[in-house]
N, C-alpha and C positions, 0 to 999 in steps of 0.2 A: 276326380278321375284323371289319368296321365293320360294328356295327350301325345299321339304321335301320330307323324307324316309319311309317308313312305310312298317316294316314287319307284317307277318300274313295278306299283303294285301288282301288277295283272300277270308280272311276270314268272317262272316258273318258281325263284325262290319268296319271290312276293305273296303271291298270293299263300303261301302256306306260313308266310310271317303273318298276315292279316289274320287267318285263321288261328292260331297259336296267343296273335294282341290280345285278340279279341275274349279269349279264354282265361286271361291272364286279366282281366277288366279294364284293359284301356281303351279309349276312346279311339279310331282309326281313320283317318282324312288320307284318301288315295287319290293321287294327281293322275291323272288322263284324258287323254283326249278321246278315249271310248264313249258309248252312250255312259248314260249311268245304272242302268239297266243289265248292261251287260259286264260294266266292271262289279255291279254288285252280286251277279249273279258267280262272278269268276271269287270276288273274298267276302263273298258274305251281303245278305240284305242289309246289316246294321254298319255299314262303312258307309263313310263318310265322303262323296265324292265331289273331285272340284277340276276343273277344265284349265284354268288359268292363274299362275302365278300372283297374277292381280289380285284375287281373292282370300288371297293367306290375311292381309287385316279384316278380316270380316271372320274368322277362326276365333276360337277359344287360344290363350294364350299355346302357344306347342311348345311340349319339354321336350320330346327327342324327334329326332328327322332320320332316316334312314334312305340314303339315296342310292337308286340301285339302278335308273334310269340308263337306258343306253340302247343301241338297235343293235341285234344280233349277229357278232362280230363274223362265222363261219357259215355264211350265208352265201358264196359264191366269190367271185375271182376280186381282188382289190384293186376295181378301175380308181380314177381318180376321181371320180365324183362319188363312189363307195367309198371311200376314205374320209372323203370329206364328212360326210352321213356320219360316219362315226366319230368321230371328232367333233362333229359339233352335237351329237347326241348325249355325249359325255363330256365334251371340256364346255363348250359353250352353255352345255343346259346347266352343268354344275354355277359355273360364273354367275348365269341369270338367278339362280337359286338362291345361293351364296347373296348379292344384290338383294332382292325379295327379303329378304331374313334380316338383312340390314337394318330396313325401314320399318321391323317390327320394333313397338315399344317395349315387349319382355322378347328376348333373344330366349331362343333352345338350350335346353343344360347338354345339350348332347349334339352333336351329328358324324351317325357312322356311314363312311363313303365308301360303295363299292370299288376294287381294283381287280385284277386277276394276276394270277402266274405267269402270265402272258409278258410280266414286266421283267421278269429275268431273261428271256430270250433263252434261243439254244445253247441249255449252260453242262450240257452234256452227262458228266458223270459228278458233277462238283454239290454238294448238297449244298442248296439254296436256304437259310436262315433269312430274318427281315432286312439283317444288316452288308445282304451283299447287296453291289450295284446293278444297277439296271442293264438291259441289254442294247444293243443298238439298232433292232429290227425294228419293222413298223409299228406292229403290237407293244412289243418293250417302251415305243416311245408313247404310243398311245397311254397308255399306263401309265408310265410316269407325266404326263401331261397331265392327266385327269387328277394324279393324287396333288398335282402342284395344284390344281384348278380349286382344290379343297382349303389348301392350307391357310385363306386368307381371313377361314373361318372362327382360327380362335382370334384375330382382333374383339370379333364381338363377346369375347367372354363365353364362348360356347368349347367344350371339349371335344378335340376330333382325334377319332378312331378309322383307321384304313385298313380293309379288309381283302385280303389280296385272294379272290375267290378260283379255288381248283377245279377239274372235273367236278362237278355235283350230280350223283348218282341216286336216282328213285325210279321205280317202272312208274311210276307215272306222268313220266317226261322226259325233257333232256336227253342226253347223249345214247342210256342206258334200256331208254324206250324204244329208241329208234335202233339200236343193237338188239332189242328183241327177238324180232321175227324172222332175221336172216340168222341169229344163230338159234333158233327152233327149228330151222329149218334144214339145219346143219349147213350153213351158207357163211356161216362166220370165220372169221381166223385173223391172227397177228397183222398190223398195220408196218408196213416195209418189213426193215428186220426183222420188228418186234423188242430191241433191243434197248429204245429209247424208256426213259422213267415217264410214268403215267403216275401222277400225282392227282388224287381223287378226295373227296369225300362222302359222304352220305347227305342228302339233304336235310335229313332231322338235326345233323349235328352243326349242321354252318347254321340255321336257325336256332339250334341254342348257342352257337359261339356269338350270334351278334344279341340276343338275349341277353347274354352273362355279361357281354361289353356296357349292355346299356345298366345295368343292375351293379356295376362295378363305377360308381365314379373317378375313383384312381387310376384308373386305368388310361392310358391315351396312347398315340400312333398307331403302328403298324402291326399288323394281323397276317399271318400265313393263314388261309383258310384253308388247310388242305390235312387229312387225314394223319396221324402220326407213319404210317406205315405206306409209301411211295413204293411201286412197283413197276415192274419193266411192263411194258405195252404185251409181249408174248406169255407173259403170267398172266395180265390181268385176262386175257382173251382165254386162255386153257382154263382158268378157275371159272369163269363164266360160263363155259363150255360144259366144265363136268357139273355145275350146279343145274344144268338144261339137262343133263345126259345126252351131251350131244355131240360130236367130234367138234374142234376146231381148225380144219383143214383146207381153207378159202383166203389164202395170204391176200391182202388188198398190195399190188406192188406200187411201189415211191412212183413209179414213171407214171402212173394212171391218176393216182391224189393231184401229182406236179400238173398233167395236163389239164386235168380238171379245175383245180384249184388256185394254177399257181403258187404264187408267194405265200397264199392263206394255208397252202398244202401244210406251212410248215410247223401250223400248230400242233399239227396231227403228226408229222414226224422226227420233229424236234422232241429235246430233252431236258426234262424237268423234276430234279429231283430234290422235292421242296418239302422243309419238314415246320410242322408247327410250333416252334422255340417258345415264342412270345406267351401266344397262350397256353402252353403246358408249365410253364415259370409264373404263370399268374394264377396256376391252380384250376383251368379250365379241365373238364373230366368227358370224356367223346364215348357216344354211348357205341359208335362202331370205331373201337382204332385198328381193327386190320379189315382187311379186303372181306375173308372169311366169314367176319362176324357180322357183316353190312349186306352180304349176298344172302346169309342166312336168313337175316331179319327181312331183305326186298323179297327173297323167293324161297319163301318157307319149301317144304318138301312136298313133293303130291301124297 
């Protein structure tokens, strides 16, 4: 039976990777520091739970890893002890992992590392491919931090895959959940302009993209995880809107995000218009490539 690891399980794309392993017949070890109780209750009774790094030798040998670990980047203003948080939630946990895996006697055939869009920064109108460069905002460096924090990986004979993850859109979470009830309630509308690219996916399909990575041993680096089809922020808000039957006439303006948020405002009003190259040249097939086809399938019709 394939084993596989996956931190950040509990989290919103995790736990429906755990569910999806598990269906597929592999064996599932999800690192956290939750009860076990409750991370099993979040992927499943038959997952496999473990607290501490320290215990990866005491596993069945693990073929792939999936790291997805990191604290919730759009969670409030970025003091500098929030920064820190993030940064060591993703560069420092990755290094310790990375370490850990070391000191196994069979090394993983695989480890795919999460990254986000976050790493081109505000790239305006310029469509993002794998092979443009980083940006120099905070998040842009975070990112690229974290994907270096990776690469020490294939010393050990293990294949790495970077997944640079977009909007991820399901009602039953994420960004998509919480735009729910303000535009049900006709309370939604474009974010600043509206003008900026909203580069999204579906989350059934970033979970088959890292599937198909792991099922692909040829395959190695970098990954756009984001929809074939990138769309301005005031489209995605009107499609959303008329999918509710609902106006979208509640602009959120830049000065409100900036006071609230600061500098993190500017994920939300920055521009990213990022397309997936990598994996559509490798024969990857998105079961949502437009916006249209992915709201249909989240919010069937009444």
């Amino acid at each position: 039976m394939t084993q596989i690891l996956i931190t950040g399980g509990t989290g919103f794309i995790g736990r429906r990777l755990c569910t999806l392993a598990q269906r597929r017949g592999m064996a599932v070890t999800v690192l956290s520091r939750q009860p076990t109780a409750t991370v099993q209750h979040i992927c499943g009774d038959k997952v496999n739970v473990i607290r501490s790094l320290n215990t990866l030798a005491s596993l069945p040998p693990i073929d792939h890893v999936i790291n997805l670990a990191g604290e919730p980047i759009l969670n409030g203003r970025w003091s500098t002890g929030r920064r820190q948080i993030l940064r060591d939630s993703r560069i420092e946990f990755t290094r310790q992992l990375l370490n850990a895996l070391s000191s196994l006697p069979t090394k993983p055939a695989s480890f795919i590392s999460g990254s986000a869009i976050g790493y081109y920064g505000d790239s305006g109108e310029t469509i993002c491919t794998e092979t443009k460069a980083a940006g120099a905002d905070f998040a842009a460096t975070l990112c690229r931090d974290w994907e270096r924090a990776a690469q020490p990986v294939g010393a050990l004979g293990t294949r790495l895959c970077i997944v640079r993850i977009g909007v991820v859109l399901d009602p039953s979470g994420g960004s998509l959940q919480k735009m729910l009830l303000p535009f049900k309630l006709g309370l939604g509308g474009r974010i600043g302009s509206g003008q900026q690219w909203f580069s999204w996916i579906s989350r059934e399909d970033i979970c088959s993209l890292i599937f198909f990575l792991l099922d692909n041993p040829a395959l190695r680096g970098v990954f756009n995880g984001t929809a074939p089809e990138p769309v301005r922020n005031a489209d995605f808000t009107q499609r959303l809107a008329a999918r509710l039957h609902r106006p979208a006439i509640m602009p959120m303006p830049a000065f409100a995000l900036k006071a609230a948020l600061g500098e993190a405002s500017g994920l939300l009003l920055g521009s990213q218009r990022v397309v997936p190259q990598a994996a559509q040249q490798a024969g990857f097939t998105f079961q949502h490539p437009t916006l249209d086809q992915a709201l249909d399938a989240m919010l069937p019709a009444d």
